[in-house]
C-alpha positions as CSV (number, residue, x, y, z in Angstrom):
1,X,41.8,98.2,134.9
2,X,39.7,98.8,131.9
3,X,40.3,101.4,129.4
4,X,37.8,102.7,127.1
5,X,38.3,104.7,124.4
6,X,35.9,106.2,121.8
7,X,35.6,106.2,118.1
8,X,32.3,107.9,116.7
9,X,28.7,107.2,117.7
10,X,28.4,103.5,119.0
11,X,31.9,102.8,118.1
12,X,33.8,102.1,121.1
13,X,37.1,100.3,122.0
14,X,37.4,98.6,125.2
15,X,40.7,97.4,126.4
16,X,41.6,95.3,129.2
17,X,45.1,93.3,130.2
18,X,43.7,89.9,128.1
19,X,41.2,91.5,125.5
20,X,39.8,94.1,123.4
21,X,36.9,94.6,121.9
22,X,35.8,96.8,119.2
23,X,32.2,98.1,119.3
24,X,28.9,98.5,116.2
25,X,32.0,99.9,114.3
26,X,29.5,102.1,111.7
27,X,31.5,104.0,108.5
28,X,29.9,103.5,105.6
29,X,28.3,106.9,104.4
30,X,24.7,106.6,103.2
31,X,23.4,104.1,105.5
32,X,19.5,103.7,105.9
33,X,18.9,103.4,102.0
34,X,21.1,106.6,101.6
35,X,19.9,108.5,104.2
36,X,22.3,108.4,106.9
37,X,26.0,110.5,106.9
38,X,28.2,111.0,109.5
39,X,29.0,114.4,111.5
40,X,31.7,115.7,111.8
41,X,33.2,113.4,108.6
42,X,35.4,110.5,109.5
43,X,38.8,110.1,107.6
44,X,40.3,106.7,107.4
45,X,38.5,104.6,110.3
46,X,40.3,101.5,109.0
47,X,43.3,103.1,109.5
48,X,42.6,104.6,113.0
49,X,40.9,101.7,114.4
50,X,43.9,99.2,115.7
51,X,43.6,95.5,115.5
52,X,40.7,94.2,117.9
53,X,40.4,90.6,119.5
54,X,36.8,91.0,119.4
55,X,34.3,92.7,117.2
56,X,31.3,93.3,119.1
57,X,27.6,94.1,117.0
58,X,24.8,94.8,119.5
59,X,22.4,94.6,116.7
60,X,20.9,94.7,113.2
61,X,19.9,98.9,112.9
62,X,22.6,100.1,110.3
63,X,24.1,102.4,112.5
64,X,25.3,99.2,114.7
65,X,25.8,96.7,112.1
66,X,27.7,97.9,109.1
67,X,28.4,94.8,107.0
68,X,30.3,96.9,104.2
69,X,32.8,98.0,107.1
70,X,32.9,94.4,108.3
71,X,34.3,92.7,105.7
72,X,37.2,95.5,105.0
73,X,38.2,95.0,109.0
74,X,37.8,91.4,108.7
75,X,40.4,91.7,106.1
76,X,42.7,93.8,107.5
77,X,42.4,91.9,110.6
78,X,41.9,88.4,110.0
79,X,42.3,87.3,113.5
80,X,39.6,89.6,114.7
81,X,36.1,87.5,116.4
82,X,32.9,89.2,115.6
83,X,30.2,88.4,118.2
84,X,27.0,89.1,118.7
85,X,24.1,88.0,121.6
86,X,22.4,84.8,121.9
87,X,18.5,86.3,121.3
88,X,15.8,84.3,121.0
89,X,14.7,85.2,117.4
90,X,18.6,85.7,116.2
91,X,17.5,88.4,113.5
92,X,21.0,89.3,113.4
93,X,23.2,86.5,113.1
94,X,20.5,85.5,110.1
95,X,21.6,88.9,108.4
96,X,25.1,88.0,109.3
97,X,25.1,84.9,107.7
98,X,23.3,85.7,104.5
99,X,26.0,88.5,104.5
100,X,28.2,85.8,104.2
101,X,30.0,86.7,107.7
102,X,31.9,84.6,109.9
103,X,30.6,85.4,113.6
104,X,29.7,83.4,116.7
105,X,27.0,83.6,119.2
106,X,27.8,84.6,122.5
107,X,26.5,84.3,126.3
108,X,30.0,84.6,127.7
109,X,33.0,84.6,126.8
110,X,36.3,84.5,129.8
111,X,39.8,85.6,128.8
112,X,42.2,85.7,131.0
113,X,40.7,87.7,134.6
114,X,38.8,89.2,131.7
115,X,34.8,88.1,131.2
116,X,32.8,89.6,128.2
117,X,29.1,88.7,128.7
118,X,26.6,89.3,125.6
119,X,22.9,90.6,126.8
120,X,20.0,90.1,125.1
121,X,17.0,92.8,125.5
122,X,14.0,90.9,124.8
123,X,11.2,92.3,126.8
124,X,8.8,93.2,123.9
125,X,8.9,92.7,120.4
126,X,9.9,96.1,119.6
127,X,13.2,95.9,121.4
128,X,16.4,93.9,119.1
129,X,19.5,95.1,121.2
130,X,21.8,94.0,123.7
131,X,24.3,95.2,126.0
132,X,27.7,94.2,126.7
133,X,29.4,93.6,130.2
134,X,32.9,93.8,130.6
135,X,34.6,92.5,133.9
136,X,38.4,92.5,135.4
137,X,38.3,92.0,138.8
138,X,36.3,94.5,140.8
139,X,36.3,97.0,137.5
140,X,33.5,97.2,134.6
141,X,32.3,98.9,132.1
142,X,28.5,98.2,130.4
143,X,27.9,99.6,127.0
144,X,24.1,99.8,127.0
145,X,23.9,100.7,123.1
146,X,20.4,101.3,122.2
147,X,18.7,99.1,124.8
148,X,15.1,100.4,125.8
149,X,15.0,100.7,129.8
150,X,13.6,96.6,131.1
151,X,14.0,96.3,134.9
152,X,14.5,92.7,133.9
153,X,17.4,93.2,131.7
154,X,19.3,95.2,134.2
155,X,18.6,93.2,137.2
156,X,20.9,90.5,134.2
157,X,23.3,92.8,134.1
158,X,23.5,94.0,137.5
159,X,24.0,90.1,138.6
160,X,26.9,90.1,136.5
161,X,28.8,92.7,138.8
162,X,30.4,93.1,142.3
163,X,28.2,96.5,142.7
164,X,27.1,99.0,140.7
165,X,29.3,99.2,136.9
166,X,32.5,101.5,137.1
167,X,31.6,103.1,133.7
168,X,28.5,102.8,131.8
169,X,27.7,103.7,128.1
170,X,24.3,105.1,127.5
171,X,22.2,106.4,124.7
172,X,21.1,109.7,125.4
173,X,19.4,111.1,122.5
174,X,17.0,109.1,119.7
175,X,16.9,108.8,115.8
176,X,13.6,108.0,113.7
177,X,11.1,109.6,111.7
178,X,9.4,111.9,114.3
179,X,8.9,114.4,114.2
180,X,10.3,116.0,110.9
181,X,8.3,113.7,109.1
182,X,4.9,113.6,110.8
183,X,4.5,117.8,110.7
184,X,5.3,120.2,108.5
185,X,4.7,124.0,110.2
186,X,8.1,125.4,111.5
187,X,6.9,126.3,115.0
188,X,5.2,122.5,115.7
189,X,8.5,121.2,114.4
190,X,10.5,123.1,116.9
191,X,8.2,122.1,119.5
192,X,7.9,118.7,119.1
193,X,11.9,118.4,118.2
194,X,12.7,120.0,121.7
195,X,9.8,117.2,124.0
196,X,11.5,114.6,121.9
197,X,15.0,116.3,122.9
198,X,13.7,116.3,127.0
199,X,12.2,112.9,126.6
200,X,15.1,111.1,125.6
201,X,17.0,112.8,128.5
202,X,14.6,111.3,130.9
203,X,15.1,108.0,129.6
204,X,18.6,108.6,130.0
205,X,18.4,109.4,133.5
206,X,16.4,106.2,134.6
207,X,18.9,104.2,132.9
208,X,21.8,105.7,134.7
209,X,20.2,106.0,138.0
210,X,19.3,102.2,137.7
211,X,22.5,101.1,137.0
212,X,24.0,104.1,139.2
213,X,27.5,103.9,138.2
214,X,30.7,106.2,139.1
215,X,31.0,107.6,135.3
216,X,28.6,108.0,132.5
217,X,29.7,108.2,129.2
218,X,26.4,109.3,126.3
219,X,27.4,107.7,123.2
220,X,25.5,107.1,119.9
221,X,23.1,108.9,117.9
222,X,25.6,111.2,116.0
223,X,23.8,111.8,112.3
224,X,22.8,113.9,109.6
225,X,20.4,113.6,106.7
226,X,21.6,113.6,103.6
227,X,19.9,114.2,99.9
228,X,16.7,114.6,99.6
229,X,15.9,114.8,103.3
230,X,18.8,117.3,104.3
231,X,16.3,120.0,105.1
232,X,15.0,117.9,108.2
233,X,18.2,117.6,109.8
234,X,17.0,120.6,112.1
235,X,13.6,119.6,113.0
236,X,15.1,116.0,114.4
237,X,14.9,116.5,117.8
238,X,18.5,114.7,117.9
239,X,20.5,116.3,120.9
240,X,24.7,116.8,121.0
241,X,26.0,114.6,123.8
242,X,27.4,117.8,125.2
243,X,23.9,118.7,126.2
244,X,23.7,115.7,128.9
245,X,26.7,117.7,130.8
246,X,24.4,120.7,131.9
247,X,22.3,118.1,134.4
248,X,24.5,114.9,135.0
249,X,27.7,115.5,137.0
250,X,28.9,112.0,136.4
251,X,29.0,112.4,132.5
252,X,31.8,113.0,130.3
253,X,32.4,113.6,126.6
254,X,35.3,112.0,125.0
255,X,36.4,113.9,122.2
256,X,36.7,112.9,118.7
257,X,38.6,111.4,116.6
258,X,39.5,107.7,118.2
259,X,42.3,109.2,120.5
260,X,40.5,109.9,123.5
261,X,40.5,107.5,126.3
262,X,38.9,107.2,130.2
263,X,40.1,104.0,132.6
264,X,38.2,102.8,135.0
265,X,41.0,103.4,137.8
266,X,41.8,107.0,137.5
267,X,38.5,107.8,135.5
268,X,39.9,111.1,134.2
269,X,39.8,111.4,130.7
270,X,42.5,112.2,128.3
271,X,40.4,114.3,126.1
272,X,37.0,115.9,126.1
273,X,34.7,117.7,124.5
274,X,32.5,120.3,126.1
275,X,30.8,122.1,123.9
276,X,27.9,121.3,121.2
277,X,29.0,121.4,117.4
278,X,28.9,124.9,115.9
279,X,25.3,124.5,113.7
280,X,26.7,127.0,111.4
281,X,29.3,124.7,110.4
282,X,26.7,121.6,110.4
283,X,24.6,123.3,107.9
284,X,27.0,124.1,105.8
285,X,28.1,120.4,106.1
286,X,24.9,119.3,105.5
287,X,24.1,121.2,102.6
288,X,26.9,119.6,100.9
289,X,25.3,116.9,100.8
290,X,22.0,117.8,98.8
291,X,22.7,116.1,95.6
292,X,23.7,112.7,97.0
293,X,21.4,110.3,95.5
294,X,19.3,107.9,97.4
295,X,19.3,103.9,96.9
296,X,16.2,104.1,95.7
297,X,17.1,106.6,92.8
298,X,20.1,104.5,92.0
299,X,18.5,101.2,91.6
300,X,15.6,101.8,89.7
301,X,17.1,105.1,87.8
302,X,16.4,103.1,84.3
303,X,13.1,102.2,85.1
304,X,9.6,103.8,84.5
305,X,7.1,103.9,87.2
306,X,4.6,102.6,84.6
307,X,6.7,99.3,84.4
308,X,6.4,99.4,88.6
309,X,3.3,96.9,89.4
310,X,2.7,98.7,92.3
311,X,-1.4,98.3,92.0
312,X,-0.9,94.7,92.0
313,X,1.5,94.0,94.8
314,X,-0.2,95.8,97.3
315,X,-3.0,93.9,98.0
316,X,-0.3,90.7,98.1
317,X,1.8,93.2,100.7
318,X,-1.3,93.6,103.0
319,X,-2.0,89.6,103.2
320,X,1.6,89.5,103.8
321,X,1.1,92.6,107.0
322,X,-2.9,90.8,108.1
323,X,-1.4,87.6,108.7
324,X,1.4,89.3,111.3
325,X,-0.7,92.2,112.9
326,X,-0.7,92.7,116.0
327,X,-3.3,95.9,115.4
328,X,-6.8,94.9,117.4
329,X,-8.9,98.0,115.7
330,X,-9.6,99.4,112.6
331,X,-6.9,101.4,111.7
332,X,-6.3,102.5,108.2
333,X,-2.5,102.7,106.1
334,X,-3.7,104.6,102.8
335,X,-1.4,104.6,99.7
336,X,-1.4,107.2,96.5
337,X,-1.7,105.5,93.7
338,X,-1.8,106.8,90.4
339,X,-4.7,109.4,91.1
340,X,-6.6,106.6,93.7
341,X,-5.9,105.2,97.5
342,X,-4.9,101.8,97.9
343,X,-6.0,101.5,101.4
344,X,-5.1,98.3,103.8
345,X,-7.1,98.0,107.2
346,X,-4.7,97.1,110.1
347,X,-7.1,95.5,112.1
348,X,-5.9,91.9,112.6
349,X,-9.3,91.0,113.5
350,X,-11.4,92.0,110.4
351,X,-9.0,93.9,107.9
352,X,-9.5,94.2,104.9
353,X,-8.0,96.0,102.1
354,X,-9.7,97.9,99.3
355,X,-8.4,101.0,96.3
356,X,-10.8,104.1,97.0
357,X,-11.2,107.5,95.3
358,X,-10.9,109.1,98.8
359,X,-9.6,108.3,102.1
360,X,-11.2,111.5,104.1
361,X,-14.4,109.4,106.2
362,X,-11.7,107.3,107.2
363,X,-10.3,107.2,110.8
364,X,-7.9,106.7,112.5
365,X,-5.9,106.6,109.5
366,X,-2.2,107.1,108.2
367,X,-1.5,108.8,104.4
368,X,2.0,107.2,103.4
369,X,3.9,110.6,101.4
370,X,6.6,108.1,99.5
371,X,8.6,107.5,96.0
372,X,7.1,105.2,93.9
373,X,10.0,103.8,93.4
374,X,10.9,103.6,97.0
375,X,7.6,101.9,97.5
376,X,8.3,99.5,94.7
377,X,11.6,98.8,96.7
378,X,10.3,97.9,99.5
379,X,6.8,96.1,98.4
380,X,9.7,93.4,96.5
381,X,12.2,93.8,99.9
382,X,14.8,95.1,98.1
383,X,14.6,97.4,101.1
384,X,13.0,97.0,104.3
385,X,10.4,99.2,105.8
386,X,12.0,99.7,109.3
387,X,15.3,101.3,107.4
388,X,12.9,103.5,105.6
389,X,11.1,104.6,108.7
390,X,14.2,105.2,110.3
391,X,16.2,106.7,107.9
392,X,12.9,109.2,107.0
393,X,12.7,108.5,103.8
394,X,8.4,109.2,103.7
395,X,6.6,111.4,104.9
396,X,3.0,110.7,106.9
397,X,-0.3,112.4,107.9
398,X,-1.4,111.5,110.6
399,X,-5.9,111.5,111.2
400,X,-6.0,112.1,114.0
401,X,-2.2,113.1,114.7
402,X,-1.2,110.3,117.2
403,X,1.1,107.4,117.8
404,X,0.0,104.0,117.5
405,X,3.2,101.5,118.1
406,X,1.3,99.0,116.4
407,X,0.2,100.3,113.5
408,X,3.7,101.7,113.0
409,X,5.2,98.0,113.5
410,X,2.5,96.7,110.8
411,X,5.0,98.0,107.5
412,X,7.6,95.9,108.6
413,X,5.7,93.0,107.5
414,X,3.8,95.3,104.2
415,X,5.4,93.3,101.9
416,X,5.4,90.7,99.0
């Protein structure tokens, strides 16, 4: 038997005879640059989270990798393993060990009748999770995490299993900038919110029919925006996990607050929850949270943006992005500064990168909406453009108003 039993978003425990594993145990408020709070509030997760044999991250996003929360478990629980997937390009074990904490790299690991095999999703560059499998005899459970659907990565995990998985963990629901920072009238917000909303759900459904197993628990996702950005929180397009129950009879919601459990024997749950949050009480939540400062205001609070060499670090940030892109046509990333356009052309071919009184002839083209002193930030890396993106901390027009993967993935390398 396998017991699981749930925490808040990602954070899962997973107990068999020989082991237990704790899962991307996230509780720092204010993650994503300062962006990112929890809903409802969690009181005391060190204190409700017992001691683990195994701390599992699946990867580097925030959300799943909260180094502040780390080192206080570690501490409290010294005997505690933290391990994370053998990828390729081990982004995350780098982080871990600059972090200065102790972890191993995992393919598999046996315990006991109990196997724990680490995942790695690495079908395109734009995917940096895993998924766990846990086996004890003819029972499992697959956490799934944020893993993008690759038939190759399930056929893995599939191989790892007498059958189909007993109970599976998938996301259901997606964070990120869009669209509540890509539009601004009310009614497009709403619109585009609810097609995020369905799309999500479809990608939730071809997980779960691939990996058809007997009970689905949606996990993850569970945010709000705080400060600055606390008015987006209802244009996200971030569904409740309730929301799954209404088309997928093999889903349940284990309620909150680290007590409720489901086994893979009896697969009836000791507590659920049924219903969506009240979003009366969520605003009112949220809007406590107005005045909380973001890093960005913290960190450079003392210093003028006239002491911010913006103007000379961008052209330095775009050599940085040419030499990386994977853009192959022009495609524009325009900057305000200081009355003028710095503007950077993606185009890996022939880029280049020039400052400009306007940016109106040009197309297709992005105009970047952000802090100076956020951009200041992240031109130096004291923060890092795909927590910014993420966390929807700027704002973008769009000419025309479509998505380009690439040119979004050419800021994570827009730096000095």
């Amino acid at each position: 038997m396998i017991r699981v039993t749930y925490h808040y978003s990602a954070c899962v425990r997973i107990d068999t005879a020989e082991a237990s594993v704790l899962c991307d145990p996230w509780f720092s408020e204010g993650i994503y640059d300062g962006s990112w709070y929890h809903y409802p509030p969690v009181d005391d997760a060190l204190g409700q989270l017992p001691a683990c044999d195994f701390v599992y991250v699946s990867h580097i996003h925030p959300d799943h990798y909260d180094p502040v929360f780390l080192r206080s478990y570690a501490a409290a629980h010294p005997r505690a393993r933290i391990i994370v997937a053998d990828f390729n390009d081990n982004h995350l074990s780098r982080k871990m060990r600059v972090d200065g904490l102790a972890h191993e790299v995992v393919e598999r690991l046996d315990i006991g009748d109990t196997s724990l095999s680490l995942v790695p999703n690495e079908a395109s560059v734009y995917d940096i999770d895993s998924a766990l499998v846990v086996t004890r005899g003819a029972h499992s459970v697959v956490n799934m995490n944020d893993n993008l659907f690759n038939q190759a990565h399930i056929d893995r995990i599939l191989a790892l299993l007498e059958g189909a998985p007993t109970i599976a963990l998938l996301g259901y629901t997606g964070a990120g900038p869009y669209p509540q920072t890509y539009h601004t009238e009310p009614a497009v917000l709403a619109e585009k919110a609810n097609e995020k909303k369905q799309s999500f759900f479809v990608r939730y459904q071809q997980m779960r029919d691939a990996l058809a197993p007997e009970l689905v628990i949606p996990f993850a996702g569970k945010y709000v925006l705080g400060g600055n950005l606390h008015e987006l929180n209802q244009y996200r397009g971030v569904a409740d996990a309730c929301e799954v129950l209404a088309f997928d009879s093999t889903a349940v919601v284990l309620a909150d607050g680290g007590e409720a459990s489901v086994d893979t024997e009896s697969l009836t749950p000791t507590a659920v929850r049924t219903k969506p949050y009240g979003p009366a009480a969520m605003a009112e939540y949220v809007a406590g949270l107005a005045n909380r400062p973001m890093d960005y205001e913290c960190y450079f609070a003392d210093m003028p943006e006239s002491a911010m060499p913006i103007g000379r670090l961008l052209p330095k940030a775009f050599a940085n992005a040419h030499a990386h892109s994977v853009v192959d046509s022009d495609y524009y990333v325009c900057f305000p500064v200081r009355g003028r356009w710095f503007v950077a052309n993606a185009n890996r071919h022939t880029g280049t990168c020039e400052f400009r009184d306007e940016v109106d002839s040009l197309q297709p083209r992005s105009e970047i909406d952000i802090d100076p002193r956020y951009l200041f930030g992240l031109l130096t890396c004291v923060f890092h453009w795909n927590n910014a993106q993420t966390g929807s901390q700027f704002r973008t027009h769009r000419v025309p108003n479509e998505f380009n993967r690439d040119a979004k993935a050419y800021f994570n390398y827009f730096h000095v």
